[in-house]
C-alpha positions as CSV (number, residue, x, y, z in Angstrom):
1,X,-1.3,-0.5,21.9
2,X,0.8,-3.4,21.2
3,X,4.7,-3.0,19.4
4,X,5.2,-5.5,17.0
5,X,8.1,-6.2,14.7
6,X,6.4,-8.5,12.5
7,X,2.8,-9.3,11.5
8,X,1.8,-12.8,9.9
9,X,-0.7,-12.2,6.8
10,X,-2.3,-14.9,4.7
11,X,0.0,-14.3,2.3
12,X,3.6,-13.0,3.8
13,X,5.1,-11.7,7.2
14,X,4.7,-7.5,7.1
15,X,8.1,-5.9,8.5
16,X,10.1,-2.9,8.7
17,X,13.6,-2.4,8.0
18,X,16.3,0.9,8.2
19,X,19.0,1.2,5.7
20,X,21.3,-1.3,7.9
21,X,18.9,-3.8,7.3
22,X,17.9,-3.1,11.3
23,X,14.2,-4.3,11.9
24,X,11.9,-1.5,13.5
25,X,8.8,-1.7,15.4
26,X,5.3,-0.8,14.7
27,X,1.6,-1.3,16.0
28,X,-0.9,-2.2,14.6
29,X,-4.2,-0.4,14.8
30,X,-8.0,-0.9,14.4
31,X,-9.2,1.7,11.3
32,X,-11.5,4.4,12.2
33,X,-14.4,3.0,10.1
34,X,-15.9,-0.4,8.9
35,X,-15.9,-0.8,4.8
36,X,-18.2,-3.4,3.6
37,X,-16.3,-5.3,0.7
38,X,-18.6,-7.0,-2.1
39,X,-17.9,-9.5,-5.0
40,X,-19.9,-10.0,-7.9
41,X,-21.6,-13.6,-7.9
42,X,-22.1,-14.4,-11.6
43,X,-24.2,-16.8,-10.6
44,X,-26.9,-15.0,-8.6
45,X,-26.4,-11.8,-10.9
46,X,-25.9,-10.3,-7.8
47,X,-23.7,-7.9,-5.5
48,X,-22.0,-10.0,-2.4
49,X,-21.4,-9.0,0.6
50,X,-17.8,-10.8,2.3
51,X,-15.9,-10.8,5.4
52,X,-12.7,-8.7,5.1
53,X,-9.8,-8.3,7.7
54,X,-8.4,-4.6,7.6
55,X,-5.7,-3.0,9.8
56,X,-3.5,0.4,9.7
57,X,0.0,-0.3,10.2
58,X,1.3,2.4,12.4
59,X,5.3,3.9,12.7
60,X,5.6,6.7,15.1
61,X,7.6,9.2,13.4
62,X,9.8,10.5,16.3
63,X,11.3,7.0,16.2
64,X,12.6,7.3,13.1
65,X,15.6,9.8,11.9
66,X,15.3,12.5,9.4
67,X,17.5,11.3,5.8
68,X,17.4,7.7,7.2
69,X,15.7,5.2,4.4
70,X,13.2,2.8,5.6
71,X,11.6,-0.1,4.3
72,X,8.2,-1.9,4.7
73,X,7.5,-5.1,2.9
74,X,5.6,-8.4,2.3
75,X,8.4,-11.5,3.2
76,X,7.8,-14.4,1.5
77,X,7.5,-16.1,-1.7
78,X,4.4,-14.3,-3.6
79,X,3.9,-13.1,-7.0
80,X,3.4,-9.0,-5.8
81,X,2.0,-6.7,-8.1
82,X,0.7,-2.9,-8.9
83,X,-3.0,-3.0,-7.5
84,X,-4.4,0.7,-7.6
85,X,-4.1,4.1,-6.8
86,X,-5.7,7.5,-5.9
87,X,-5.0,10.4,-4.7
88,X,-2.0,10.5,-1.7
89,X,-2.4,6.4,-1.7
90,X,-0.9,3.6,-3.8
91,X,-1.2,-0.1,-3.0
92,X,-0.5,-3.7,-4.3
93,X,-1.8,-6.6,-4.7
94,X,-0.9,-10.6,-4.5
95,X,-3.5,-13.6,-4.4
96,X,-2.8,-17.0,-3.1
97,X,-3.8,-19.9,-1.1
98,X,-7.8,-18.6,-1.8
99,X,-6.7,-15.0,-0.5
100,X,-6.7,-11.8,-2.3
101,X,-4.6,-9.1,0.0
102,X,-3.4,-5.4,-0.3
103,X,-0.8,-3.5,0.9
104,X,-1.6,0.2,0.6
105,X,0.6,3.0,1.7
106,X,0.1,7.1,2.5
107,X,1.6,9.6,0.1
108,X,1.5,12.7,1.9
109,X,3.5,14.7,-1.1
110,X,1.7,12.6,-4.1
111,X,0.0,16.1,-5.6
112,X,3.6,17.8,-5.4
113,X,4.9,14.8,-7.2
114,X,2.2,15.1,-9.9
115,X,3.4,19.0,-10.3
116,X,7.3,17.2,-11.3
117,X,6.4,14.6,-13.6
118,X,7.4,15.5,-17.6
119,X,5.5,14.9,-20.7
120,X,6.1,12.0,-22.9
121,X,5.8,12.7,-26.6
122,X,5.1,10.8,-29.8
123,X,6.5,13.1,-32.1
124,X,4.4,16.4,-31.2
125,X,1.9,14.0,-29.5
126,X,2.0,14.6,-26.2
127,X,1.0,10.9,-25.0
128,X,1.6,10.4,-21.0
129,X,3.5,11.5,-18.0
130,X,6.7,10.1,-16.2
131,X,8.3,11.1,-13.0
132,X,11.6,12.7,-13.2
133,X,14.4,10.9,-12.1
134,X,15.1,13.2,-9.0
135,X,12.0,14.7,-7.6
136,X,12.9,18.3,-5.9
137,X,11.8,18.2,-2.2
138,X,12.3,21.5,-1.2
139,X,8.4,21.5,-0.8
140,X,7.8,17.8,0.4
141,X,6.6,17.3,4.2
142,X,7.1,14.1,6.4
143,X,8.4,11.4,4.4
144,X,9.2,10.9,0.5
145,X,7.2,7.1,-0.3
146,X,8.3,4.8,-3.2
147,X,7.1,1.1,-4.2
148,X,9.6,-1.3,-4.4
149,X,10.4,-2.4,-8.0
150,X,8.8,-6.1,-7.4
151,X,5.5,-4.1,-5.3
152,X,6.3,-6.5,-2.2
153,X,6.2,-3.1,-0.1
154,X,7.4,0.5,-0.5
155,X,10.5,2.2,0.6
156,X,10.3,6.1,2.2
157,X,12.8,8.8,3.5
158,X,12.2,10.5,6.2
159,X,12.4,14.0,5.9
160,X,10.9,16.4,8.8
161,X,8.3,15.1,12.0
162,X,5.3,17.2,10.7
163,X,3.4,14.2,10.3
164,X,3.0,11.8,13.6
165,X,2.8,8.4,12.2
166,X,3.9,6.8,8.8
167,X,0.8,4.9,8.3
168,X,0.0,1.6,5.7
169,X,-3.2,-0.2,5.5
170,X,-3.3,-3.8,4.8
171,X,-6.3,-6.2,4.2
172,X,-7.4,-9.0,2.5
173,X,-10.3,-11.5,1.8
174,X,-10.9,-15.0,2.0
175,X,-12.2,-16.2,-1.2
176,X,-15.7,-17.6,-1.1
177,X,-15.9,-21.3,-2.4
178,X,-19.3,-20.8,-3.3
179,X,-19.3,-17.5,-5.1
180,X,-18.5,-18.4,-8.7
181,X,-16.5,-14.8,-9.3
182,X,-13.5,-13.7,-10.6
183,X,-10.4,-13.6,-9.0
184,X,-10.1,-9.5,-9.8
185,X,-13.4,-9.2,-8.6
186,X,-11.6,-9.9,-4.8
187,X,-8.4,-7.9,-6.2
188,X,-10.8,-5.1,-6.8
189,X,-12.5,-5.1,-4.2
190,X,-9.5,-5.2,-1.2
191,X,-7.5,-2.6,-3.1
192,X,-10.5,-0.1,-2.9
193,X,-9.7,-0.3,0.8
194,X,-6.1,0.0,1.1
195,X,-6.3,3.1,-1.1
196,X,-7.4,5.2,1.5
């Protein structure tokens, strides 16, 4: 397995930074199964199938120190944005150049989050959910994950080595030319993979 400290995407350069704005390494690894991506071609009235490129970005937790703040991010000059999440994943989104590409990252203490967040009310109306402004980790394992505010990447803290590896999942897809389909139809469709 190959140590990288940077990987070139069609739309940024992935890498990995400590709190001393140190880069760290990480390898890159094949995922465990192949997902079949498909667009919707408005002309054919018709489910696509397209080529997608889809990697795990790997961090071995034992080089990393417990308390330290880390980094992982998208460099370069995109427009990042929320794409989707699910349970224990989050990822963003960007599109340019006739690429649609995700960055998706492992929440290993996204239920015990969920437990923390407090009510928003209208009046008596209870009418969402926020997270609090300090989570309690007392019962949060491995690392505590949060996007960065313009969703280039996310930030975590490390806090014990009861997980192996902090692992993201980036992929994108080439636009096809001769698909007539939305651009969120390509957004959609990547995002469903990084979410894992």
């Amino acid at each position: 397995m190959k140590t990288l400290t940077e990987f070139q995407t069609p739309c940024g350069i992935f890498r990995c930074f400590d709190s001393n704005k140190n880069i760290i390494s990480f390898a890159i690894k094949p995922i465990d199964r192949v997902y079949k991506t498909t667009v919707y071609d408005e002309i054919q009235s018709d489910w696509v199938e397209v080529d997608n490129i889809c990697k795990n970005i790997c961090i071995p937790a034992n080089t990393l120190k417990i308390g330290e703040n880390y980094t992982c991010r998208l460099c370069g000059d995109y427009k990042y944005s929320f794409g989707a999440s699910d349970e224990n994943a989050i990822a963003n989104i960007v599109t340019s150049n006739n690429f649609s590409l995700s960055l998706g990252a492992y929440d290993p203490n996204d239920g015990i989050k969920y437990r923390q967040y407090i009510p928003i009310y209208d009046g008596n109306v209870k009418v969402g959910w926020k997270p609090p402004e300090h989570y309690d980790t007392s019962e949060f394992h491995g690392y505590l994950l949060s996007g960065l505010p313009d969703w280039s990447g996310f930030s975590f803290k490390m806090l014990d080595y009861s997980l192996t590896e902090v692992i993201f999942r980036i992929a994108w897809i080439k636009h096809d030319e001769n698909l007539v389909t939305e651009i969120y139809d390509y957004e959609n469709a990547i995002t469903l993979i990084t979410t894992f």
